[in-house]
N, C-alpha and C positions, 0 to 999 in steps of 0.2 A: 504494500500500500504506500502511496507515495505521501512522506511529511509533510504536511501543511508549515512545517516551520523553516523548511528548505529555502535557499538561496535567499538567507537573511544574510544584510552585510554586518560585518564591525560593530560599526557605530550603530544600528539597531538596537545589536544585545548589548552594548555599555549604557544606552537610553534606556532599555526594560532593567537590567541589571542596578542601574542608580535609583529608579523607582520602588523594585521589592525594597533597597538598604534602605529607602524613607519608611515603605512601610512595617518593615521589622522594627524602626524606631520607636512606633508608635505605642503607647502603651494599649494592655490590652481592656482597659476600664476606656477607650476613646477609643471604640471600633468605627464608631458615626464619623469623627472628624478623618479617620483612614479611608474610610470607602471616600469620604467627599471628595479628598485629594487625589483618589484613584481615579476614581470617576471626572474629574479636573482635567487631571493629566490625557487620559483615553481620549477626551474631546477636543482637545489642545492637538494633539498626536495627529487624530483622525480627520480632522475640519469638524469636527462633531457641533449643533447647535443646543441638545440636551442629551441625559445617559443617563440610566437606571440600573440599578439591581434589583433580580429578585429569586425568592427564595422558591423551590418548588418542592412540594412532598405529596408523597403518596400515601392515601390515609386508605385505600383498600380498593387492592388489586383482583378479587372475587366479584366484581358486581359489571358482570359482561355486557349490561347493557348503556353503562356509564362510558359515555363515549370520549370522554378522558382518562381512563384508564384506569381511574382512583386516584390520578395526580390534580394538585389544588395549589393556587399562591396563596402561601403561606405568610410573605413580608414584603414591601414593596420600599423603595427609597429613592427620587428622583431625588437629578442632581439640581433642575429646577420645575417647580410645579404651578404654576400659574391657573389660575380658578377653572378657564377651560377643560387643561387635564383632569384637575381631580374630578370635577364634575363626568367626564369621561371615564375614569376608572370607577366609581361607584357606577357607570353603565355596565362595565363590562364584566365588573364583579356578578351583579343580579343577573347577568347574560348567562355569566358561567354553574350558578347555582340553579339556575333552570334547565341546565342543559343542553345551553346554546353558546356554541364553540365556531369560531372564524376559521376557513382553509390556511391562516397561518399559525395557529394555536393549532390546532388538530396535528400539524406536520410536523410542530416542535415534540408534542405528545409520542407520536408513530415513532421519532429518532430517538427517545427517551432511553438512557444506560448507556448514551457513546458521547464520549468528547467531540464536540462539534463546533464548526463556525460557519455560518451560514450569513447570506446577502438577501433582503429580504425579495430580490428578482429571483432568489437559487431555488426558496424554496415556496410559491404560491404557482399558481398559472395565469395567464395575461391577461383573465379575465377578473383580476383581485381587484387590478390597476383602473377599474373601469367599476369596481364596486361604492357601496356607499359607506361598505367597511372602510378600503383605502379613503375614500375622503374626511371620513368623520376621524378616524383616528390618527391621519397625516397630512392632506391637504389642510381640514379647517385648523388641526396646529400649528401650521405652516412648516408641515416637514414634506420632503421625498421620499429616501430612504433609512433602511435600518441595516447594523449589523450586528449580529448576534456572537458572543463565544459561551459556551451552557458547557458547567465542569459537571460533573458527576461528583457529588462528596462520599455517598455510600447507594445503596441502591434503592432508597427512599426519599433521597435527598438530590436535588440539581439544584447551583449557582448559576443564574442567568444573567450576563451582563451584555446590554445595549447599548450602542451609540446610534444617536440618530443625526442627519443630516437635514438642513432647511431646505425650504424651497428653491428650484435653482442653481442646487449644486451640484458638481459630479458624481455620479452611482461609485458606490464601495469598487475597490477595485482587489485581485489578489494576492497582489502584495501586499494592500491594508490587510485581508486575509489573515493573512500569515503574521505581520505586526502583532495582533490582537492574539491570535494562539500564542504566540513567544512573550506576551507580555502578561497571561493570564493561566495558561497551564503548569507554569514550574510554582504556584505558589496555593498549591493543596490545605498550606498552611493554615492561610487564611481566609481561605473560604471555608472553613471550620468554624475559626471564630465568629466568621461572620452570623452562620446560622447558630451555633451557640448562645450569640450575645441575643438571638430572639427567641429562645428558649427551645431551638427544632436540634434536631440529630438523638438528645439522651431525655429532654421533658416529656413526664407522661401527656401532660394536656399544654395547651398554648398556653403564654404567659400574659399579664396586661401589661398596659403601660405602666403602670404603676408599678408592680413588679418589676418590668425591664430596668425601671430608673433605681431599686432597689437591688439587681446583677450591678449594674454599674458602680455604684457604692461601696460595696463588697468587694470587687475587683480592685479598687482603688487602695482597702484596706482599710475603710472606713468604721466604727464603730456603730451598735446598733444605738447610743446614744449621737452620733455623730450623724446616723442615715435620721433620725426624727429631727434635728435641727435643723439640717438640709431640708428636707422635705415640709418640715413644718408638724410635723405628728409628734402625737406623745409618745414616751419610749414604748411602752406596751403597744403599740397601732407599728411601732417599727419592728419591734422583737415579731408580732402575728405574719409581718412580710415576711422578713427574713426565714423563718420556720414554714412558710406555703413556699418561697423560694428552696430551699434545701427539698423539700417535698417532691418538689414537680420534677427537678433536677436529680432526685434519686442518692439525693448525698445526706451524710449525718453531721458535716458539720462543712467551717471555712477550709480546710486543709483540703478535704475530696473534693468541694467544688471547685479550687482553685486547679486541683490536678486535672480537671477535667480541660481545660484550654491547653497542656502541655502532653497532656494522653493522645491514644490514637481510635478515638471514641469510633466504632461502627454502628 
């Protein structure tokens, strides 16, 4: 099978390679300020006009008639969201829970368990470009194209990362291709944490936001008198997080859940 990371020059991989050493800097209580600057740089890299990640999990692969397969987003995080979009993604969330899935969702579903990067011309038919899917979700945002690199973290779990392009500009080309594999495949790392810092890969059930802000805390090494004065709560309203955090997360105390971002969670 031929590498998609083939006939990268040099100065590529010193560009991707200076990017992971920012992101190893990062602490791992500031996953949010990490992805923004990944997501930054990818747009910068790519002529990109906005960029997302997102989480995907498969909450049950038995129900054949679920024409996603059991896979669901689970976290989403633009790198800019302007009223438009959100309003847009609360459509396509209620799309999705009905059971109404777009030719470019469905195709991301079917490749689902491979490392991939796709152009969003590679994988719809010509008749996408002419739908009121493509207008509503890229014309009226003033985008053309997308490109896709979807990591696999385990086999429940897919890293989706997008860049999009405005109106006007040139379609993703193969070299960008390959850019985006060599800047997004060698770092397994962190597409870990990323879905850990939303409570997906080892949490029984989803976590809130309130909780989320309550990982964060904890990562930091914060005390549970320290997470109520941040937050504004009495110590007992921080201690009841902290103990549904360990909970959900499957640990008995700060030690295992700290192991857990340095482990090699499946």
């Amino acid at each position: 099978m031929h590498d998609i990371t083939e006939s990268l020059m040099p100065h590529d991989f010193e560009s991707v390679a200076r990017v992971w050493d920012r992101l190893a800097d990062f602490e791992v209580a500031n996953t949010d300020q990490a992805l923004t600057y990944l997501l930054e740089n990818l747009c910068q890299q790519l002529g990109g006009k906005n960029a997302y990640w997102l989480a995907a999990v498969r909450i049950n692969r038995r129900d054949r008639k679920d024409p996603l397969i059991g896979w669901r987003p689970a976290a989403t995080y633009h790198l800019y969201k302007p009223e438009p979009l959100d309003k847009l993604i609360k459509r396509k969330v209620r799309a999705l829970n009905n059971g109404s899935i777009s030719e470019s969702t469905r195709d991301h579903v079917i490749q689902a368990g491979h490392f991939r990067v796709t152009t969003l011309a590679e994988h719809v038919s010509e008749a996408y470009f002419e739908s009121d899917e493509y207008h509503d979700s890229y014309q009226a945002m003033g985008l053309s194209d997308s490109i896709w690199c979807i990591i696999p973290v385990n086999e429940d779990c897919e890293s989706y990362f997008c860049v999009q392009r405005g109106v006007g500009a040139a379609p993703f080309t193969q070299e960008e291709k390959r850019f985006l594999a060599m800047s997004l495949r060698g770092i397994k790392w962190f597409h870990r944490q990323l879905m850990l810092s939303y409570g997906l890969l080892v949490a029984e059930s989803p976590i809130t936001a309130s909780e989320r802000r309550v990982v964060k805390a904890l990562l930091s090494g914060k005390s549970e008198l320290d997470i109520a004065e941040k937050l504004g709560w009495t110590k007992a309203t921080a201690h009841s997080y902290v103990t549904q955090v360990f909970r959900k997360f499957n640990v008995h105390g700060r030690a295992e859940f700290a192991a857990l971002w340095l482990g090699n969670t499946q």
